[in-house]
KENUSE-373260 format. One record per residue: chain; z, y, x of N, C-alpha, C, O in turn. Coordinates in nm, 4 decimals. Layout:
<rs>
chaine/n.pz/n.py/n.px/ca.pz/ca.py/ca.px/c.pz/c.py/c.px/o.pz/o.py/o.px
A/Z/Y/X/Z/Y/X/Z/Y/X/Z/Y/X
...
</rs>
This chain:
<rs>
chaine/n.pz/n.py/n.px/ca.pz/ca.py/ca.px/c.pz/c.py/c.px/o.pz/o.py/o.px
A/4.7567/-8.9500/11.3398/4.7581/-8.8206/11.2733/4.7777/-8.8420/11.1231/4.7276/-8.9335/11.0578
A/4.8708/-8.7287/11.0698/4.8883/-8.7756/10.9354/4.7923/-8.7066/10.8335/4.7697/-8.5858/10.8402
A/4.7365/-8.7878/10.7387/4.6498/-8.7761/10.6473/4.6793/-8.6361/10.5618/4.7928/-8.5958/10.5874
A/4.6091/-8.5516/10.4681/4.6551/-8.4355/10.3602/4.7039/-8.4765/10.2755/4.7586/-8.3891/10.2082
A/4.7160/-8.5870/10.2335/4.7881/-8.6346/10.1042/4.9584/-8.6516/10.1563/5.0537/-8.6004/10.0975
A/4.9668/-8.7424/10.2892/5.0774/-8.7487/10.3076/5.1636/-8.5946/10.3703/5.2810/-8.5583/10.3624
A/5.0314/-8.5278/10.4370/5.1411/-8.3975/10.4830/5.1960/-8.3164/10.3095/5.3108/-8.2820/10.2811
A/5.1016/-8.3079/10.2416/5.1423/-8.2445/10.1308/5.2762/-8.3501/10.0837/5.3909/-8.3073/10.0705
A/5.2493/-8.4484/10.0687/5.3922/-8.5426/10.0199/5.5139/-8.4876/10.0739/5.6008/-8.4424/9.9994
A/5.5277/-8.4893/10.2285/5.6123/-8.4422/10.3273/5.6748/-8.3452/10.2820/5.7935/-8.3408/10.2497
A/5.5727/-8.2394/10.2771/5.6349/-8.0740/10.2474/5.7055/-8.0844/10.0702/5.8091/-8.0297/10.0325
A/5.6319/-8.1525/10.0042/5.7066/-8.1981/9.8549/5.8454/-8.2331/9.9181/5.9339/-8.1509/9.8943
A/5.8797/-8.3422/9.9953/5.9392/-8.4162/9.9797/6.0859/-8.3051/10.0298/6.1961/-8.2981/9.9754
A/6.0278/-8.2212/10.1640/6.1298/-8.1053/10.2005/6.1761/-8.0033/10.1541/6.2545/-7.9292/10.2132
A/6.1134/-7.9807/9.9927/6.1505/-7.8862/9.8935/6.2116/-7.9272/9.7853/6.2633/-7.8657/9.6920
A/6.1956/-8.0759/9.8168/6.2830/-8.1784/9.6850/6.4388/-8.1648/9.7681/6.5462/-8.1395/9.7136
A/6.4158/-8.1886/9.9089/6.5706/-8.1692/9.9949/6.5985/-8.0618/9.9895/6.7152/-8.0609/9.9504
A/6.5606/-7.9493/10.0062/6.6634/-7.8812/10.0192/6.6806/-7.8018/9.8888/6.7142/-7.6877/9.9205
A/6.6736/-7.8114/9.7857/6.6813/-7.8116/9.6526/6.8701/-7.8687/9.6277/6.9712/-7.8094/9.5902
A/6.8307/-8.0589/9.6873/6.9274/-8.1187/9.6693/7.0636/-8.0455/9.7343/7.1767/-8.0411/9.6859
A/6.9904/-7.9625/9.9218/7.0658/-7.9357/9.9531/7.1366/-7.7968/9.9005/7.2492/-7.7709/9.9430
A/7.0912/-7.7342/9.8361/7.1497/-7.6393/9.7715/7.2602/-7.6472/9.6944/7.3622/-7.5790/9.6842
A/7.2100/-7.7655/9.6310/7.3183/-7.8575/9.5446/7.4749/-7.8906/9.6022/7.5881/-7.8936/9.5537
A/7.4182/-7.9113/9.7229/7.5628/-7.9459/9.7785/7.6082/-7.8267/9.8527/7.7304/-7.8261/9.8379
A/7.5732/-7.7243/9.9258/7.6298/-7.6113/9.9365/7.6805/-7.5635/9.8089/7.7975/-7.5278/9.8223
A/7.6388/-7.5495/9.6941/7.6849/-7.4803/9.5735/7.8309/-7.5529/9.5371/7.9240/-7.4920/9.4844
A/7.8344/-7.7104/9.5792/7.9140/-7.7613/9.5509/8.0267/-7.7358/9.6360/8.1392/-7.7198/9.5887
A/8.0026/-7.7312/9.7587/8.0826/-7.6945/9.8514/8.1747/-7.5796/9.8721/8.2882/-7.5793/9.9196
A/8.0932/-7.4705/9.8211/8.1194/-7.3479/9.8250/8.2469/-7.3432/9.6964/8.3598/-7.3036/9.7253
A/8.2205/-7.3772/9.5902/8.2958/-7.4050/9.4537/8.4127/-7.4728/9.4623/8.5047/-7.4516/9.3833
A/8.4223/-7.5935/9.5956/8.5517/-7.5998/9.6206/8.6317/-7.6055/9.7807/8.6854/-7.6878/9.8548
A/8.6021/-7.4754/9.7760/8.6353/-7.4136/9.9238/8.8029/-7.4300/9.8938/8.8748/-7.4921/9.9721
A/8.8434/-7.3799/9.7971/9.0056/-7.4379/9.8238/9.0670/-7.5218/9.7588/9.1783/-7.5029/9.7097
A/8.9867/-7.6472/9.7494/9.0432/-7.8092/9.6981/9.0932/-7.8772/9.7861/9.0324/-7.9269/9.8809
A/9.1914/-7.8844/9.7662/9.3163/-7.9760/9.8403/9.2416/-8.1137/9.9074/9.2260/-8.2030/9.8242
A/9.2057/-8.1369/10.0086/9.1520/-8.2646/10.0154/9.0038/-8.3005/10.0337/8.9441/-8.4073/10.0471
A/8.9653/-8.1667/10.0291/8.8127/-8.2174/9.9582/8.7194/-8.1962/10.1062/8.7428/-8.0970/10.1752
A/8.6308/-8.2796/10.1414/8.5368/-8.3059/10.2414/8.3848/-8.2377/10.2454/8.3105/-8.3078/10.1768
A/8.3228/-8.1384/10.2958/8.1699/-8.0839/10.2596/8.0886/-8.1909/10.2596/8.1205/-8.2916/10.3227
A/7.9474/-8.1820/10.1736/7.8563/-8.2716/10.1609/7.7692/-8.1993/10.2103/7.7845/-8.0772/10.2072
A/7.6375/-8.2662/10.2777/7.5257/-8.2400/10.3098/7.4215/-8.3446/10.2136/7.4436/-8.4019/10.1069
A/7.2632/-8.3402/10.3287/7.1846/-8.4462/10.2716/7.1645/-8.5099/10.3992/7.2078/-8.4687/10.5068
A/7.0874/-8.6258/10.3771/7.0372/-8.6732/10.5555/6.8915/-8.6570/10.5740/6.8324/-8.7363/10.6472
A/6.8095/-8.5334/10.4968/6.6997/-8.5661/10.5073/6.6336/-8.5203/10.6307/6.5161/-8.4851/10.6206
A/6.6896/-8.5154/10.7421/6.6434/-8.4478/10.8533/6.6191/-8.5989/10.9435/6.5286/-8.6237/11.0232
A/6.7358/-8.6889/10.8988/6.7353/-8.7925/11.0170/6.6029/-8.8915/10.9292/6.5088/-8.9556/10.9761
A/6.6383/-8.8732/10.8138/6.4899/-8.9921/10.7483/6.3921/-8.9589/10.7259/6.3072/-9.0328/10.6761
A/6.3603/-8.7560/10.7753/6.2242/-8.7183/10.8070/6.1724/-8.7439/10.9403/6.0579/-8.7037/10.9613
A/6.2514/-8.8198/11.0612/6.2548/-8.7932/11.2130/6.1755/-8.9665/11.2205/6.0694/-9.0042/11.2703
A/6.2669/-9.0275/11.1586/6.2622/-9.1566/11.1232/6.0796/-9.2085/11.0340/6.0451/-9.3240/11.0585
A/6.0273/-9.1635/10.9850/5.9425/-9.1114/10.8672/5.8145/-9.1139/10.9356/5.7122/-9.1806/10.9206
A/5.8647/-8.9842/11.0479/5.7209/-8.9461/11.1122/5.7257/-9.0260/11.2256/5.6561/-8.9763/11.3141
A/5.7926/-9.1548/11.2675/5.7741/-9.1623/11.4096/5.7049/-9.3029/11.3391/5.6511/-9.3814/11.4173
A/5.7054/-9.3330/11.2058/5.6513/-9.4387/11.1868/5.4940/-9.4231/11.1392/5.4035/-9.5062/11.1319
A/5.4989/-9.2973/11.1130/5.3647/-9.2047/11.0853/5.2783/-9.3060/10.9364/5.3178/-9.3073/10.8198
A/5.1553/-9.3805/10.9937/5.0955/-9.4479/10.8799/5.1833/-9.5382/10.8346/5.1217/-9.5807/10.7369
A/5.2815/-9.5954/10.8376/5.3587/-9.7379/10.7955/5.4396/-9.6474/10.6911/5.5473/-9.7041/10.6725
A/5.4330/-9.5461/10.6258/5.5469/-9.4790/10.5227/5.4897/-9.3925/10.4400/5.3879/-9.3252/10.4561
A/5.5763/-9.4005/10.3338/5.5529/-9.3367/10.2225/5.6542/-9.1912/10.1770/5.7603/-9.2004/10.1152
A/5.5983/-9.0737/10.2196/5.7061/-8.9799/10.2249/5.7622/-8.9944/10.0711/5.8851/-9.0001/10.0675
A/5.6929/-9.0020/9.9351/5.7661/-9.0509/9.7972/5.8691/-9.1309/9.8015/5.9498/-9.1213/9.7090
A/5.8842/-9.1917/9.8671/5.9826/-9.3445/9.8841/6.0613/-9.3006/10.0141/6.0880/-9.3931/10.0907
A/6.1014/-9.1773/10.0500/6.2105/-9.1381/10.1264/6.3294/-9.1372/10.0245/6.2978/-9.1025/9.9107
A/6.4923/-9.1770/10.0508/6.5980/-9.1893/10.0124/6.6783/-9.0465/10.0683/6.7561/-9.0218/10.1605
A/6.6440/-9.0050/10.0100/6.7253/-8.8646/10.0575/6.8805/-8.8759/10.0082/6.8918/-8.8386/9.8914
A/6.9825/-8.9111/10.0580/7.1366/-8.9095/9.9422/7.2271/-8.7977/10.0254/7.2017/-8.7551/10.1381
A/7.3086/-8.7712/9.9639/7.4448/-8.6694/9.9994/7.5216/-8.7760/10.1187/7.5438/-8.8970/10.1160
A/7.5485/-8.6734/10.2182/7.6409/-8.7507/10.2685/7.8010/-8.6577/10.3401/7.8098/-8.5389/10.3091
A/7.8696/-8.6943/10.3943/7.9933/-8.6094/10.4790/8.0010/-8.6498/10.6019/8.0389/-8.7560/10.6514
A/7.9370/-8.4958/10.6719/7.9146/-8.5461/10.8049/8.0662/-8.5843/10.8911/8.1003/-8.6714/10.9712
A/8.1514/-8.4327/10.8058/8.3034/-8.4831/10.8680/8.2953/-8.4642/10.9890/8.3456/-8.5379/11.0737
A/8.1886/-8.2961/11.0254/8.1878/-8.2821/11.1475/8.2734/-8.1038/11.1748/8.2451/-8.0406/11.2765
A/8.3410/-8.0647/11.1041/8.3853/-7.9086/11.1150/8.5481/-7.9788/11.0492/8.5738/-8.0687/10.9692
A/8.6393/-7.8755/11.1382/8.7625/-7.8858/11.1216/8.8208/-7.8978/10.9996/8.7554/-7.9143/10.8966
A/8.9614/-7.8892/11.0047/9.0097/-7.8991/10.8777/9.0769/-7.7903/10.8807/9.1449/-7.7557/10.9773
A/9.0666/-7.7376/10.7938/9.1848/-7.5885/10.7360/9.2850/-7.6309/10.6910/9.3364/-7.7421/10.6790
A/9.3292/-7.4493/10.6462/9.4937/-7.4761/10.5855/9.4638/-7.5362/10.4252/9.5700/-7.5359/10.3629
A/9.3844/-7.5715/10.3679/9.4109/-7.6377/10.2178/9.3374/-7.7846/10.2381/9.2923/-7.8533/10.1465
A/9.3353/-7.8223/10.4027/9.3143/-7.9849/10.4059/9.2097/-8.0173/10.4030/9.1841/-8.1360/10.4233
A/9.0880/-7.9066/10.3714/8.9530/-7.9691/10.3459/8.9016/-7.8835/10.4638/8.9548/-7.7961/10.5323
A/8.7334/-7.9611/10.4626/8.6948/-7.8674/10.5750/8.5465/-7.7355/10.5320/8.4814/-7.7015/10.6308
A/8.5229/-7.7007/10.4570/8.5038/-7.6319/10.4343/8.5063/-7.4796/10.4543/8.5774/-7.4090/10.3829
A/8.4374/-7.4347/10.5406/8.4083/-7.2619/10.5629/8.3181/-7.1965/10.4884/8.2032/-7.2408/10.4890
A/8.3476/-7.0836/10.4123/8.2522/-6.9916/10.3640/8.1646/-6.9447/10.4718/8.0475/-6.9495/10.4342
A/8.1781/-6.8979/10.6009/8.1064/-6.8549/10.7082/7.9810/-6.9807/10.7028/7.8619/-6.9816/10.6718
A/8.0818/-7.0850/10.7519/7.9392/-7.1955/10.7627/7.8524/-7.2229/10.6255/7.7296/-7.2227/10.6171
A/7.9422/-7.2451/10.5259/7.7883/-7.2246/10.4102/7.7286/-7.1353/10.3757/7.6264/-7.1519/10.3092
A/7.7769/-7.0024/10.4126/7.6947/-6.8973/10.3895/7.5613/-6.9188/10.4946/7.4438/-6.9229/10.4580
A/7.6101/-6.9311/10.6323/7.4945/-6.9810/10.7341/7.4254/-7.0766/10.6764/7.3117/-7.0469/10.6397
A/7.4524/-7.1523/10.6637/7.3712/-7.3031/10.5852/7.2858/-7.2539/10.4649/7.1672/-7.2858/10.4559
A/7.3598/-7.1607/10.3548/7.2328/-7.1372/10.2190/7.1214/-7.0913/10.2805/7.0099/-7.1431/10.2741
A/7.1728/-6.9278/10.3809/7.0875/-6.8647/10.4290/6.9457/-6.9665/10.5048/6.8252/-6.9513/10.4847
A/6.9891/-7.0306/10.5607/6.9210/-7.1284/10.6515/6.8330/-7.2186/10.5802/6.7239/-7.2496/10.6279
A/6.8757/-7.2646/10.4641/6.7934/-7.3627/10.3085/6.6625/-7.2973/10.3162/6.5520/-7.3286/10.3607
A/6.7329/-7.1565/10.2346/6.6464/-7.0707/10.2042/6.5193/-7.0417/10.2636/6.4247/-6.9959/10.1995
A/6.5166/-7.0711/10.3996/6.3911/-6.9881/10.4637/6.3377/-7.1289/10.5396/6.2442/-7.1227/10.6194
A/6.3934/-7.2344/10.5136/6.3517/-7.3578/10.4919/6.2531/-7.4018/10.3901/6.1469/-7.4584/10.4163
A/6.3015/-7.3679/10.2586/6.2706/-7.3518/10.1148/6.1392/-7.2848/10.1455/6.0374/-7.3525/10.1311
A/6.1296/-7.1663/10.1841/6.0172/-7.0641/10.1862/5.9564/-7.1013/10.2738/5.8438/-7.0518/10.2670
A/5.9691/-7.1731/10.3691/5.8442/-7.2296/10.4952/5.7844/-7.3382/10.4040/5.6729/-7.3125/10.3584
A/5.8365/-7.4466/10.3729/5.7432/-7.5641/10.3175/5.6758/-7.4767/10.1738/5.5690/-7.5125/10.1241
A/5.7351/-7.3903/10.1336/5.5891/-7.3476/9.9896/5.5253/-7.2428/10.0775/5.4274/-7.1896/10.0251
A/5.5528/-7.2053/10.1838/5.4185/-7.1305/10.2139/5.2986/-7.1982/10.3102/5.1772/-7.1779/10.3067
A/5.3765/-7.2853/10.3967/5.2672/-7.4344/10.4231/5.1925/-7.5295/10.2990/5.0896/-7.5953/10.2836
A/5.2830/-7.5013/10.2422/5.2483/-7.5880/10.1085/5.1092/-7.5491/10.0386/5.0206/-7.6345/10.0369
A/5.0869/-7.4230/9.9807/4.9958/-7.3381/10.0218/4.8831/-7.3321/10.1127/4.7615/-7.3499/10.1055
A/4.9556/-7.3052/10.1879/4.8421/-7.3219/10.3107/4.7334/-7.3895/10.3052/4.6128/-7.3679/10.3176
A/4.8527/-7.5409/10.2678/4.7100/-7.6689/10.2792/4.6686/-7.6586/10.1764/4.5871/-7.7506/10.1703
A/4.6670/-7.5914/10.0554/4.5962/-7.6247/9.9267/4.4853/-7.5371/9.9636/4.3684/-7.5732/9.9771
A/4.5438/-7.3871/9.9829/4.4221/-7.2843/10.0277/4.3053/-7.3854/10.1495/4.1829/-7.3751/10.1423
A/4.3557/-7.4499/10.2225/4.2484/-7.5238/10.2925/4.1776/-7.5899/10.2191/4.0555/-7.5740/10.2205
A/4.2548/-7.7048/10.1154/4.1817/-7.8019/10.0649/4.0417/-7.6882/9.9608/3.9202/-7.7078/9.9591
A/4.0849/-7.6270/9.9208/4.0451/-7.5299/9.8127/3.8665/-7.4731/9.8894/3.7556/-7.4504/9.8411
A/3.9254/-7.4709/10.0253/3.8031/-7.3448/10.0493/3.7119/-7.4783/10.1121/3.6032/-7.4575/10.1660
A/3.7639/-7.6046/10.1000/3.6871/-7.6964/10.1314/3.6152/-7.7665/10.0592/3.5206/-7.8382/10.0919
A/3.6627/-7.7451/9.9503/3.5753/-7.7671/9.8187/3.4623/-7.6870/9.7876/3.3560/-7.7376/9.7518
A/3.4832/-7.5387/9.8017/3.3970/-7.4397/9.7523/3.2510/-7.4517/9.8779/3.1296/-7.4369/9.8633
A/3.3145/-7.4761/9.9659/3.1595/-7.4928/10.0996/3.0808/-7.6012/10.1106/2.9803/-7.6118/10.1810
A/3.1472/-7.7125/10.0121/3.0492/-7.8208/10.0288/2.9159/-7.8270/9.9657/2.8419/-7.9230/9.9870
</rs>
Protein backbone atom coordinates (compact mmCIF):
# COMPACT_ATOMS: atom_id res chain seq x y z
CA UNK A 1 0.00 0.00 0.00
CA UNK A 2 1.26 3.30 -0.90
CA UNK A 3 2.32 5.64 1.81
CA UNK A 4 0.61 9.75 1.94
CA UNK A 5 3.66 11.21 1.03
CA UNK A 6 4.05 9.14 -2.02
CA UNK A 7 0.21 9.26 -3.05
CA UNK A 8 0.45 13.07 -2.71
CA UNK A 9 3.84 12.89 -4.90
CA UNK A 10 1.79 10.83 -7.51
CA UNK A 11 -1.09 13.25 -7.82
CA UNK A 12 1.86 16.20 -7.99
CA UNK A 13 3.46 14.29 -10.34
CA UNK A 14 -0.10 13.94 -12.66
CA UNK A 15 -0.63 17.68 -12.60
CA UNK A 16 3.03 18.28 -13.51
CA UNK A 17 1.84 15.83 -16.74
CA UNK A 18 -0.72 17.02 -17.84
CA UNK A 19 0.33 20.60 -17.61
CA UNK A 20 3.23 19.24 -19.91
CA UNK A 21 0.47 17.70 -21.72
CA UNK A 22 -1.25 20.74 -22.48
CA UNK A 23 1.88 21.88 -23.76
CA UNK A 24 1.85 19.61 -26.43
CA UNK A 25 -1.76 19.81 -27.46
CA UNK A 26 -1.22 23.67 -27.63
CA UNK A 27 1.60 22.77 -29.73
CA UNK A 28 -0.18 20.57 -31.80
CA UNK A 29 -3.09 22.43 -32.31
CA UNK A 30 -0.73 25.60 -33.58
CA UNK A 31 0.50 23.44 -36.22
CA UNK A 32 -2.43 21.69 -37.51
CA UNK A 33 -1.39 22.78 -41.04
CA UNK A 34 2.51 22.21 -41.07
CA UNK A 35 3.62 20.42 -43.87
CA UNK A 36 5.22 17.40 -42.30
CA UNK A 37 4.72 17.84 -38.90
CA UNK A 38 3.94 14.69 -36.46
CA UNK A 39 1.52 15.24 -32.96
CA UNK A 40 3.31 14.98 -29.64
CA UNK A 41 2.02 13.53 -26.56
CA UNK A 42 3.67 12.63 -23.02
CA UNK A 43 4.25 8.95 -21.79
CA UNK A 44 3.18 9.59 -18.44
CA UNK A 45 0.51 7.03 -18.37
CA UNK A 46 2.92 4.07 -19.30
CA UNK A 47 5.65 5.32 -16.44
CA UNK A 48 2.69 5.83 -14.02
CA UNK A 49 1.55 1.93 -14.78
CA UNK A 50 5.18 1.06 -14.55
CA UNK A 51 5.62 3.25 -11.09
CA UNK A 52 2.82 1.66 -9.28
CA UNK A 53 3.45 -1.92 -10.06
CA UNK A 54 6.78 -1.32 -8.43
CA UNK A 55 4.87 0.41 -5.59
CA UNK A 56 7.68 0.88 -2.54
CA UNK A 57 10.90 0.51 -4.90
CA UNK A 58 10.03 4.27 -6.56
CA UNK A 59 10.13 7.58 -6.33
CA UNK A 60 7.11 9.34 -8.04
CA UNK A 61 9.74 12.84 -8.07
CA UNK A 62 12.16 10.90 -10.17
CA UNK A 63 9.47 9.91 -12.83
CA UNK A 64 10.83 11.01 -16.51
CA UNK A 65 7.88 12.21 -17.99
CA UNK A 66 9.22 13.37 -21.91
CA UNK A 67 7.15 14.23 -25.15
CA UNK A 68 6.85 11.65 -27.39
CA UNK A 69 5.00 10.73 -31.21
CA UNK A 70 2.89 8.08 -30.86
CA UNK A 71 2.44 8.14 -34.82
CA UNK A 72 -0.72 6.50 -34.12
CA UNK A 73 -3.68 8.67 -36.23
CA UNK A 74 -3.53 9.04 -39.99
CA UNK A 75 -2.06 11.34 -42.13
CA UNK A 76 -3.99 14.17 -43.86
CA UNK A 77 -4.00 16.28 -46.79
CA UNK A 78 -0.99 18.72 -45.44
CA UNK A 79 1.14 15.38 -44.53
CA UNK A 80 0.91 15.67 -40.89
CA UNK A 81 -1.29 13.90 -38.66
CA UNK A 82 -2.94 16.06 -36.72
CA UNK A 83 -6.90 16.55 -36.12
CA UNK A 84 -8.55 19.42 -34.47
CA UNK A 85 -11.47 16.88 -33.51
CA UNK A 86 -8.86 14.69 -31.74
CA UNK A 87 -7.17 17.54 -29.80
CA UNK A 88 -10.07 19.15 -29.02
CA UNK A 89 -11.09 15.55 -27.41
CA UNK A 90 -7.69 15.28 -25.84
CA UNK A 91 -7.64 19.16 -24.11
CA UNK A 92 -11.15 18.44 -23.07
CA UNK A 93 -9.99 15.12 -21.55
CA UNK A 94 -6.49 16.96 -19.75
CA UNK A 95 -8.76 19.10 -18.31
CA UNK A 96 -10.92 16.97 -16.14
CA UNK A 97 -7.81 14.99 -15.60
CA UNK A 98 -6.25 18.28 -14.34
CA UNK A 99 -9.38 18.76 -12.06
CA UNK A 100 -9.48 15.12 -10.64
CA UNK A 101 -5.82 15.06 -9.25
CA UNK A 102 -6.41 18.83 -7.43
CA UNK A 103 -9.52 17.70 -6.12
CA UNK A 104 -7.93 14.32 -4.72
CA UNK A 105 -5.16 16.38 -4.07
CA UNK A 106 -7.24 18.08 -1.59
CA UNK A 107 -8.85 15.48 -0.43
CA UNK A 108 -5.76 14.04 1.10
CA UNK A 109 -4.68 17.27 2.63
CA UNK A 110 -8.33 17.79 4.06
CA UNK A 111 -7.58 14.20 5.58
CA UNK A 112 -4.15 14.88 6.66
CA UNK A 113 -5.56 18.24 8.18
CA UNK A 114 -8.52 16.80 10.20
CA UNK A 115 -5.89 14.36 11.43
CA UNK A 116 -3.97 16.70 12.96
CA UNK A 117 -6.75 18.64 14.64
CA UNK A 118 -8.09 15.13 16.59
CA UNK A 119 -4.97 14.15 17.94
Amino acid sequence: MLNDNKIIDLLESGMRAEGLRQRAIANNVANLNTEGFRRSDINFEKILTRAIEKQDSFDPKQMKIEFVQPKTTPINEFNNDVSLDKETGEMIKNTALHKTYMLLLKKKYQQMDLAMRFQ
